[in-house]
C-alpha positions as CSV (number, residue, x, y, z in Angstrom):
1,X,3.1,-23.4,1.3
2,X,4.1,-21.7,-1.8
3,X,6.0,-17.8,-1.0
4,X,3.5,-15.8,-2.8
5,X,1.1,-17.8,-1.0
6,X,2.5,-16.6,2.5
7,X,2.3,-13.0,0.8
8,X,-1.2,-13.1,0.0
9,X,-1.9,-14.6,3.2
10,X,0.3,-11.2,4.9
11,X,-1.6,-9.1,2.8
12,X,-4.7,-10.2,3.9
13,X,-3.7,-9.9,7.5
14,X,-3.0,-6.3,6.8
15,X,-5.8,-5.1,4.9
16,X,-8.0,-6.5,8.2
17,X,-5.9,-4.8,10.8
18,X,-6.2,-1.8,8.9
19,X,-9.9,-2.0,8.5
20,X,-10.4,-3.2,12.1
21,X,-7.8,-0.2,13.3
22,X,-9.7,2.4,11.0
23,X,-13.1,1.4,12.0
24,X,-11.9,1.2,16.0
25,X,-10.8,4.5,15.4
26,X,-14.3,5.5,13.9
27,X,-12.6,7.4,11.0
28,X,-14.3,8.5,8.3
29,X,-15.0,5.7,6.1
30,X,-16.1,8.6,2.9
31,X,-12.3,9.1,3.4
32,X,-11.3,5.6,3.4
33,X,-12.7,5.3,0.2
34,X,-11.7,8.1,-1.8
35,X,-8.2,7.4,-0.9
36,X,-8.1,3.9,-0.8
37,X,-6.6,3.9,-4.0
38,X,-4.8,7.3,-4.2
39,X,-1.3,4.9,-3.8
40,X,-2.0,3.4,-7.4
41,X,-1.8,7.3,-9.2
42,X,2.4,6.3,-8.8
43,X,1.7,4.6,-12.1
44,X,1.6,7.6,-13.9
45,X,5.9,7.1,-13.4
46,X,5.2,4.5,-16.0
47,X,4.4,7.3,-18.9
48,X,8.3,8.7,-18.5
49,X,9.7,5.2,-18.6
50,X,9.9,1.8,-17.3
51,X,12.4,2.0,-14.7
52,X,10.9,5.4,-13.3
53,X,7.6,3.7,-13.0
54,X,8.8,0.9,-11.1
55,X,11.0,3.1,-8.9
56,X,7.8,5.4,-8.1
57,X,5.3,2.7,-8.0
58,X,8.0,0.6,-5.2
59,X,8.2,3.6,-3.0
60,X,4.3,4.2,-3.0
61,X,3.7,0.1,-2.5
62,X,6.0,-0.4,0.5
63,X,5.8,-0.1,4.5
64,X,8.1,2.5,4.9
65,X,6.2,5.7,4.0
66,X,3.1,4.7,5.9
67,X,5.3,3.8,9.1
68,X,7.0,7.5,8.5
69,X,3.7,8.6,8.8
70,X,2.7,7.0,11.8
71,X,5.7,7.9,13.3
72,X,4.7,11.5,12.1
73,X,1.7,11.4,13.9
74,X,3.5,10.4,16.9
75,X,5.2,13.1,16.8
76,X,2.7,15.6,16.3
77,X,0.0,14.2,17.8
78,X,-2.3,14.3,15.1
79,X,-4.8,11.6,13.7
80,X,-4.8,12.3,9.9
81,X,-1.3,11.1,10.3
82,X,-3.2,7.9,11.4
83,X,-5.9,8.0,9.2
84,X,-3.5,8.4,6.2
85,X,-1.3,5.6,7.0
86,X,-4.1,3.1,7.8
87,X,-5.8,3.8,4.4
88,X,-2.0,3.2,2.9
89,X,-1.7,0.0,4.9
90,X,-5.1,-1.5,3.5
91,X,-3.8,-0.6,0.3
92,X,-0.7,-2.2,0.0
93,X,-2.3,-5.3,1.9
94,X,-5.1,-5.4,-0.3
95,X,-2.7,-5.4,-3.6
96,X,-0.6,-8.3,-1.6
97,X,-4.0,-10.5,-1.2
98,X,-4.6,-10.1,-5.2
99,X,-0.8,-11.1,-5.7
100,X,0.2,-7.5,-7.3
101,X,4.0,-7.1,-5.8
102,X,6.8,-4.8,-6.1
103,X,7.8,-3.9,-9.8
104,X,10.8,-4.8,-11.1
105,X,12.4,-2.1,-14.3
106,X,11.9,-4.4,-16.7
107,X,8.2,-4.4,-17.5
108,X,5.0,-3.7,-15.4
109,X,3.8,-7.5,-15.0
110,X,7.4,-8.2,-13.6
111,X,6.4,-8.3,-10.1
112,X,8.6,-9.9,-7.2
113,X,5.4,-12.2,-6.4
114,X,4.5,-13.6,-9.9
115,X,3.9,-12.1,-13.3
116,X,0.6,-10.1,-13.3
């Protein structure tokens, strides 16, 4: 099996967790989908330059801020922590299952699972 196959494959594994987790939760799905997206605004790095796009888009478009925010609502014992970070999670999982990956500075199609 090809990498970027596995990837998709992850991908889809997280976008159904997420859903499954959200829905378990009953959270709001209204929410879910006005935010669902809110992770791709990070382009907008792309209008100062190339290498400020992909350095904002990578942080927006990997694990480690959602599991912050899980962590967070650890913490603080608070469920829009949750909420947030599931919606992140189906996100990212979601762009994995259509093959979008992490950018690399040299152009926005320059992706570390295939060239969009």
């Amino acid at each position: 099996m090809q990498p970027k196959t596995i990837i998709r494959i992850e991908g889809v594994a997280v976008l159904l967790i997420s859903i499954y987790v959200y829905a378990a939760y009953e959270f709001n799905w209204l929410l879910f989908g006005l935010f669902l997206f809110a992770p791709d605004l990070s382009m907008v790095g792309y209008l100062k330059s190339k290498q400020t796009g992909a350095w904002v888009y990578n942080i927006f478009h990997t694990y480690a801020l959602p599991i912050i925010i899980v962590m967070l609502g650890f913490i603080f014992v608070h469920t829009w922590f949750l909420k947030i970070a599931l919606i992140w999670f189906a996100h990212i999982g979601m762009d994995r299952m259509f093959g979008f990956g992490l950018k690399y500075k040299t152009a926005f199609n320059d992706t570390h699972i295939q060239r969009v």
